[in-house]
mmCIF file of the C-alpha atoms, coordinates in Angstrom:
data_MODEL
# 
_entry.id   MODEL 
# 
loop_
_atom_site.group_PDB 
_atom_site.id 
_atom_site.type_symbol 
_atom_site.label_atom_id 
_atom_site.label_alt_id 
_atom_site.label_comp_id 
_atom_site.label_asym_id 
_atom_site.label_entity_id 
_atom_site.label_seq_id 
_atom_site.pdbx_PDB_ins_code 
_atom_site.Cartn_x 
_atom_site.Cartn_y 
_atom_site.Cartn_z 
_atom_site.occupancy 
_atom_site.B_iso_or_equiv 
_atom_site.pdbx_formal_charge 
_atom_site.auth_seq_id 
_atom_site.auth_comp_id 
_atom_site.auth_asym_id 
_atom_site.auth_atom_id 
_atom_site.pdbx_PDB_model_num 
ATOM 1   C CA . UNK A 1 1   ? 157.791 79.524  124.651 1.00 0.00 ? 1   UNK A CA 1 
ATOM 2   C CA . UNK A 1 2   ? 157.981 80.135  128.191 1.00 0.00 ? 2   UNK A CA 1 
ATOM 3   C CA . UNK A 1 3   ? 154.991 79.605  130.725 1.00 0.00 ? 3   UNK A CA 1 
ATOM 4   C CA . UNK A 1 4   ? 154.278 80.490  133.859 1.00 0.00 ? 4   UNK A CA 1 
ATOM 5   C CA . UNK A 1 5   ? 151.244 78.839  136.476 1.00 0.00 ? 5   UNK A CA 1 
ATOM 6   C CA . UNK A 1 6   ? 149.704 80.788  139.168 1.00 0.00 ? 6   UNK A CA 1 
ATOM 7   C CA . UNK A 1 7   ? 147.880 78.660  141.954 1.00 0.00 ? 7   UNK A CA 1 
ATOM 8   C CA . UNK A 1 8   ? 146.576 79.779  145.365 1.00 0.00 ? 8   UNK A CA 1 
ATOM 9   C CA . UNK A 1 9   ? 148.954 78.199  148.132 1.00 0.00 ? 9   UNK A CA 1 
ATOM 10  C CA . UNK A 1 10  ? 147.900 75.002  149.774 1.00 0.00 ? 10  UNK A CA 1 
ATOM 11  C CA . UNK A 1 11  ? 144.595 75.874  152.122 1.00 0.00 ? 11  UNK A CA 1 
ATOM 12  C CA . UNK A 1 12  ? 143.159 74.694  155.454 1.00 0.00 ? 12  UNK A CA 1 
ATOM 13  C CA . UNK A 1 13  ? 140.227 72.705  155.545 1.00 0.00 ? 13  UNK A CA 1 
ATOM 14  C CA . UNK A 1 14  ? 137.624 75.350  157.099 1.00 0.00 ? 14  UNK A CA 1 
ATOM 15  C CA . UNK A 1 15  ? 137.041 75.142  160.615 1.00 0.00 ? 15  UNK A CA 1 
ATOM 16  C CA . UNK A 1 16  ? 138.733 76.494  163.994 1.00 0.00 ? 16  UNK A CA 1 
ATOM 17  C CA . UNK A 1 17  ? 142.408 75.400  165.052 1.00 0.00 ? 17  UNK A CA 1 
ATOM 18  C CA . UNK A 1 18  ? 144.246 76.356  167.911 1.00 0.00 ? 18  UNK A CA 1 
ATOM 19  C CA . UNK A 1 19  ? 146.895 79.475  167.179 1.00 0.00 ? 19  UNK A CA 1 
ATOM 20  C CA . UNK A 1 20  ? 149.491 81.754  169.055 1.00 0.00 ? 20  UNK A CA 1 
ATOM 21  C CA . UNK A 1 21  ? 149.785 85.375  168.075 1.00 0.00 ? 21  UNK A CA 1 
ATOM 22  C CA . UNK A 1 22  ? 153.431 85.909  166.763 1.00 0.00 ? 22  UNK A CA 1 
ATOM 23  C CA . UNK A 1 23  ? 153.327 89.490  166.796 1.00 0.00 ? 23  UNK A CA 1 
ATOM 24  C CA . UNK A 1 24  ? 151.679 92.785  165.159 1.00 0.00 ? 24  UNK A CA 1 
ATOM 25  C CA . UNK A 1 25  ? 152.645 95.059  162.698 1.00 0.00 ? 25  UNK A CA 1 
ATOM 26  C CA . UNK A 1 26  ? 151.968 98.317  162.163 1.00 0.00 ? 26  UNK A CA 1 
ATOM 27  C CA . UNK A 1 27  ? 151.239 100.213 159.327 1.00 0.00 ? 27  UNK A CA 1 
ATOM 28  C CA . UNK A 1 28  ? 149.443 103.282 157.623 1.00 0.00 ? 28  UNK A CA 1 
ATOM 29  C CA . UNK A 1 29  ? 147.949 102.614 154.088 1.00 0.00 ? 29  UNK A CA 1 
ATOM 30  C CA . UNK A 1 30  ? 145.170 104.229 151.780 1.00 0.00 ? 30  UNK A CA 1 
ATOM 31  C CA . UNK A 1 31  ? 142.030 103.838 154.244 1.00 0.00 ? 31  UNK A CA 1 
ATOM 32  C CA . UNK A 1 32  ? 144.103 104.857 157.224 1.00 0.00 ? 32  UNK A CA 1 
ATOM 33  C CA . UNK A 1 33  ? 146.127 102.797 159.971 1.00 0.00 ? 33  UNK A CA 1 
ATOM 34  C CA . UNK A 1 34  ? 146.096 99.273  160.308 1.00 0.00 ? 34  UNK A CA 1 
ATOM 35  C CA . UNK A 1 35  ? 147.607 96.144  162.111 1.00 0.00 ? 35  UNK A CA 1 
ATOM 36  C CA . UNK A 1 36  ? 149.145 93.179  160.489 1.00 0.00 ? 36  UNK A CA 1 
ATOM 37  C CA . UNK A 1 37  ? 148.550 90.053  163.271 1.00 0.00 ? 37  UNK A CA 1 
ATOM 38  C CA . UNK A 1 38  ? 150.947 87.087  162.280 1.00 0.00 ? 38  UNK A CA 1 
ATOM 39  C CA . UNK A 1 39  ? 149.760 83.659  164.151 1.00 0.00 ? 39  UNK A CA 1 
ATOM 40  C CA . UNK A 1 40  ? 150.900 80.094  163.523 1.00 0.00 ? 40  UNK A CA 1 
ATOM 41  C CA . UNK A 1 41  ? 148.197 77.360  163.660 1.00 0.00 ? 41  UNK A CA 1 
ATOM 42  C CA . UNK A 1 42  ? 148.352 73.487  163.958 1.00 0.00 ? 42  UNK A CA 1 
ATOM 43  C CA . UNK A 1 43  ? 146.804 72.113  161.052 1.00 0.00 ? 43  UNK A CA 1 
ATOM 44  C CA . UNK A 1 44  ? 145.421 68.630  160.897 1.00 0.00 ? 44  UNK A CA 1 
ATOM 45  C CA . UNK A 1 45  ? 148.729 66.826  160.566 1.00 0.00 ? 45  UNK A CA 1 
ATOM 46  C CA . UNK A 1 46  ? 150.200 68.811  163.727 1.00 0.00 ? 46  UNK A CA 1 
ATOM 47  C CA . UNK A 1 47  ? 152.446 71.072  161.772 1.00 0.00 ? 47  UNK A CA 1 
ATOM 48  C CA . UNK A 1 48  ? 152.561 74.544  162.240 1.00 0.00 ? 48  UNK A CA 1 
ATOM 49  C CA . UNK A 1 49  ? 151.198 77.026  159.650 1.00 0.00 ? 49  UNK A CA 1 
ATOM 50  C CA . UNK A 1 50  ? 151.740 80.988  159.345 1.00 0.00 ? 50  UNK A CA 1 
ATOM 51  C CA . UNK A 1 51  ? 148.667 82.968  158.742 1.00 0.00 ? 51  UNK A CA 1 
ATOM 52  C CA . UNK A 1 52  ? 148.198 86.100  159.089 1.00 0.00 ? 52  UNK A CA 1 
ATOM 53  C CA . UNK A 1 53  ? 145.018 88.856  159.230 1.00 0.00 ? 53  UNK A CA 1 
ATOM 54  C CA . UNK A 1 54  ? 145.236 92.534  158.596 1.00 0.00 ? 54  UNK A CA 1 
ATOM 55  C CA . UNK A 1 55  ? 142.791 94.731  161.155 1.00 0.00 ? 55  UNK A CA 1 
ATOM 56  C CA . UNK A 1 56  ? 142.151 98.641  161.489 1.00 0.00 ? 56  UNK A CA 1 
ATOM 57  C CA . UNK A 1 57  ? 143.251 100.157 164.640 1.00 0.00 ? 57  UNK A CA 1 
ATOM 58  C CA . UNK A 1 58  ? 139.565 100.656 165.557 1.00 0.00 ? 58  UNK A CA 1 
ATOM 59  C CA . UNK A 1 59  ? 138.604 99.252  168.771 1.00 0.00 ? 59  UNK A CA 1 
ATOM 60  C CA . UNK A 1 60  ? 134.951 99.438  169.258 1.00 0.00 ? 60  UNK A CA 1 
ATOM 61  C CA . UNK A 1 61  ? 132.408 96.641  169.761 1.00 0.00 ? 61  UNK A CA 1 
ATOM 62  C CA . UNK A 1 62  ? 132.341 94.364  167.130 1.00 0.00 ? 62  UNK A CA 1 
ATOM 63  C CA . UNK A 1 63  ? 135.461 95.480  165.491 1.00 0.00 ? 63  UNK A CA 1 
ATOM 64  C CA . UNK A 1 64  ? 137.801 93.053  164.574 1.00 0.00 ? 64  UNK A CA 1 
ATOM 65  C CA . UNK A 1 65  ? 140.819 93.796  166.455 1.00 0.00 ? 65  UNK A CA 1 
ATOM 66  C CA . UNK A 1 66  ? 138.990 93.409  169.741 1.00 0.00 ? 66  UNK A CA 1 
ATOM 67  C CA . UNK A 1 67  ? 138.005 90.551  168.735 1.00 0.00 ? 67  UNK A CA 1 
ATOM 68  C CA . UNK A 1 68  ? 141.520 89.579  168.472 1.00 0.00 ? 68  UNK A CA 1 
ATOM 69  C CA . UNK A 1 69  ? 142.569 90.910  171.720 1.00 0.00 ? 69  UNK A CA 1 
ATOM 70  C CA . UNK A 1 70  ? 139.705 89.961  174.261 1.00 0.00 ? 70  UNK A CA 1 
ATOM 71  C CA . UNK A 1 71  ? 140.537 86.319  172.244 1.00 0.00 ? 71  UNK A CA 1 
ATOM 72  C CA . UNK A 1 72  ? 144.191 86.801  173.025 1.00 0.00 ? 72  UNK A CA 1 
ATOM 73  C CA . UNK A 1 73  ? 143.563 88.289  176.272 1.00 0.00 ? 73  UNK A CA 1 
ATOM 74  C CA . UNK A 1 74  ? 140.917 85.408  177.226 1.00 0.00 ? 74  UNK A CA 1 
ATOM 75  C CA . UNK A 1 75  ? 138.398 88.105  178.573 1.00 0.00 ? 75  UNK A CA 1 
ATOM 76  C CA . UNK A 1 76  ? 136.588 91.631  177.699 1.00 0.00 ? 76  UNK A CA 1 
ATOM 77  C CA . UNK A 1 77  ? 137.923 94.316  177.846 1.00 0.00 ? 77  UNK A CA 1 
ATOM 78  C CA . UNK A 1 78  ? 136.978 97.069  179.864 1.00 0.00 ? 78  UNK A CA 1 
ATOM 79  C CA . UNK A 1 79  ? 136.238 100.817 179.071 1.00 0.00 ? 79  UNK A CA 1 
ATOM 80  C CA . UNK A 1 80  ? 139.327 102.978 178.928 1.00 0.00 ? 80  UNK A CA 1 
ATOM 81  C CA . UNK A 1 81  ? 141.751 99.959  179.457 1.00 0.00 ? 81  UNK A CA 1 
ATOM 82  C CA . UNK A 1 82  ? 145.117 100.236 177.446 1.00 0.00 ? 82  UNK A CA 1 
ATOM 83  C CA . UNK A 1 83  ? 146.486 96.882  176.094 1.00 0.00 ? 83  UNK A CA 1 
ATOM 84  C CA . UNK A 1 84  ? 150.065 96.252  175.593 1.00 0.00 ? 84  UNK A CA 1 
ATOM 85  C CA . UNK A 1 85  ? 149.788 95.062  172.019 1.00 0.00 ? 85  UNK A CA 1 
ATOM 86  C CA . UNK A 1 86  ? 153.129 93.532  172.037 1.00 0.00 ? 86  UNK A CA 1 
ATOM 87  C CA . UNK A 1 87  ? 152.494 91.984  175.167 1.00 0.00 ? 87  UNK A CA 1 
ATOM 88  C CA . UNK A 1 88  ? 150.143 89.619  173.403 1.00 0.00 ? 88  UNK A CA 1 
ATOM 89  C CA . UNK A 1 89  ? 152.746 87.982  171.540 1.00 0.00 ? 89  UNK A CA 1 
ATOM 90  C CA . UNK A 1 90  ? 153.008 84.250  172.525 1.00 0.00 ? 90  UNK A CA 1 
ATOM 91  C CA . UNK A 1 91  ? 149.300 83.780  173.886 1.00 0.00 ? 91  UNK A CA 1 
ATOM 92  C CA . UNK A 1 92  ? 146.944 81.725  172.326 1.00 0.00 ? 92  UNK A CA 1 
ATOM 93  C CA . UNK A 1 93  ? 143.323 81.278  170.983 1.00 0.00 ? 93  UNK A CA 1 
ATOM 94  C CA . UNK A 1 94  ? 141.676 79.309  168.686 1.00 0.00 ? 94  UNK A CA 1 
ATOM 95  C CA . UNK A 1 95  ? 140.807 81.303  164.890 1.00 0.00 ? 95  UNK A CA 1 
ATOM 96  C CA . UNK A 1 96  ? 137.981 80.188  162.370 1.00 0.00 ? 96  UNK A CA 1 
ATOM 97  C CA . UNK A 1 97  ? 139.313 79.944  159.128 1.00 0.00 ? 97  UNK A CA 1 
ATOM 98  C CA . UNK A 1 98  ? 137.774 80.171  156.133 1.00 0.00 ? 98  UNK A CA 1 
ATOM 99  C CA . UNK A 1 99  ? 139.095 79.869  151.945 1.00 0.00 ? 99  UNK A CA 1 
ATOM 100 C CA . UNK A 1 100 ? 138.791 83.214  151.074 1.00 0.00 ? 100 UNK A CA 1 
ATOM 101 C CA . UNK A 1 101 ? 137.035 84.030  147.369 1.00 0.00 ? 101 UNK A CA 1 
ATOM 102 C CA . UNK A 1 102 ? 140.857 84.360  145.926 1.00 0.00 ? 102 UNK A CA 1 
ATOM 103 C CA . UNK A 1 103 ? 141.505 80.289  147.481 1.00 0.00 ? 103 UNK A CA 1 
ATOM 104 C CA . UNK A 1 104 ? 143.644 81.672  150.348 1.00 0.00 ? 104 UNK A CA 1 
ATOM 105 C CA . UNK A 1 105 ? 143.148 81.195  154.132 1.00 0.00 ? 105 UNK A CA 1 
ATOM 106 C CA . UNK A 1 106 ? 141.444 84.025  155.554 1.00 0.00 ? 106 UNK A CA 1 
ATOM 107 C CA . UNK A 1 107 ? 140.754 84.567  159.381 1.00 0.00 ? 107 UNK A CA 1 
ATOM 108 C CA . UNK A 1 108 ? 137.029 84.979  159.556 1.00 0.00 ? 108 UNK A CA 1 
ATOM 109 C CA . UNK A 1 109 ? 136.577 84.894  163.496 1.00 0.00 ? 109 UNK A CA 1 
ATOM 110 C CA . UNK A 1 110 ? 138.563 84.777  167.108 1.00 0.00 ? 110 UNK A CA 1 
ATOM 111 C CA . UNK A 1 111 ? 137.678 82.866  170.468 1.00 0.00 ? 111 UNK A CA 1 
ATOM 112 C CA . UNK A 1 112 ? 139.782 82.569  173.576 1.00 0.00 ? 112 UNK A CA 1 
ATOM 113 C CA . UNK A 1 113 ? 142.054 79.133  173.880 1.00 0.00 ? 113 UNK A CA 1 
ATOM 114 C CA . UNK A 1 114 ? 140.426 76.236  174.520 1.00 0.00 ? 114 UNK A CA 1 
ATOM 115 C CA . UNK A 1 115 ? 137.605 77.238  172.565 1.00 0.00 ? 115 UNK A CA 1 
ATOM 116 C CA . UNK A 1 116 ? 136.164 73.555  171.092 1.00 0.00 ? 116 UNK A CA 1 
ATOM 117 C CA . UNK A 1 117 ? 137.914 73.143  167.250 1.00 0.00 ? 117 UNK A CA 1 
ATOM 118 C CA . UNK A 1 118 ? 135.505 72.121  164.780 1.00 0.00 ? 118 UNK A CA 1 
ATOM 119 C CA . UNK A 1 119 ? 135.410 68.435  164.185 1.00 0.00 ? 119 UNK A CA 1 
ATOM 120 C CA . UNK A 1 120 ? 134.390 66.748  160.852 1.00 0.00 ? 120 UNK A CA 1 
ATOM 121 C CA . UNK A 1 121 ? 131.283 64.445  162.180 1.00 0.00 ? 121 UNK A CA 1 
ATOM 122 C CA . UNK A 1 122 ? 131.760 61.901  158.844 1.00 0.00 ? 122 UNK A CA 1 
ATOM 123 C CA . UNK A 1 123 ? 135.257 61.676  160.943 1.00 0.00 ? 123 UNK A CA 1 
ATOM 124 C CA . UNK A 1 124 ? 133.266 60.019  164.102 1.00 0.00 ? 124 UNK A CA 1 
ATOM 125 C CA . UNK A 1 125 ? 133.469 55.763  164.006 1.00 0.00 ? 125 UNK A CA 1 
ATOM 126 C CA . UNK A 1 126 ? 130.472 56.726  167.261 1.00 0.00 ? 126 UNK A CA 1 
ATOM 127 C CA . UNK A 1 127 ? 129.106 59.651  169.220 1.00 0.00 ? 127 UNK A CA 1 
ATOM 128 C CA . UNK A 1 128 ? 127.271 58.793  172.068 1.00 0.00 ? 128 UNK A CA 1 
ATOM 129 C CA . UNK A 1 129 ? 124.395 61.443  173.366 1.00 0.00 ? 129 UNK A CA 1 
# 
């Protein structure tokens, strides 16, 4: 008999880590165009960890993408400004991720570098207030 075992990929503890964009792809599916952002992230040993998140092209308040980008770009945007897309490759933020319902990491939120990462308090010996 032959077997086979399917298991998510090794996951991220939730929380935010500190990430460079690696690029964008773009692409044109069933519900229109989209962009594919590719980051790497320290996890909690220090190594570096692909992750990616797809986004529509849409780039009004709120939307994801702009998120990205005003993370990326450590700033707002302003009305009628064009970003160089590929000139974001190489900058840095910090991501909140999350274990998606099918046990992969899923970027659930963007904040420019710097940004404090999320620290496990059962982690602190003291904190002093």
């Amino acid at each position: 008999m032959v077997t086979m075992k399917f298991s998510a990929p090794p996951t991220l503890p939730p929380g935010r880590y500190p990430a460079t964009l690696l690029g964008i792809d773009e692409g044109d599916g069933k519900f229109g165009p989209y962009l594919d952002w590719e980051f790497s992230v320290v996890d909690p040993d220090g190594q570096d960890k692909a992750i990616s998140r797809r986004t529509s092209t849409k780039s009004g308040n709120g939307s994801i993408a702009r998120t990205l980008i005003e993370s990326l770009l450590g700033r707002s945007v302003k009305l009628d400004e064009e970003v160089d897309l590929d000139g974001l490759a190489g900058h840095a933020c910090t991501l909140e991720i999350e274990t998606n319902a099918n046990g992969y990491d899923s970027v659930s939120n963007a904040f420019p570098a710097g940004t404090a990462v999320a620290v496990d308090v059962d982690d602190l010996d003291e904190v002093a207030f």
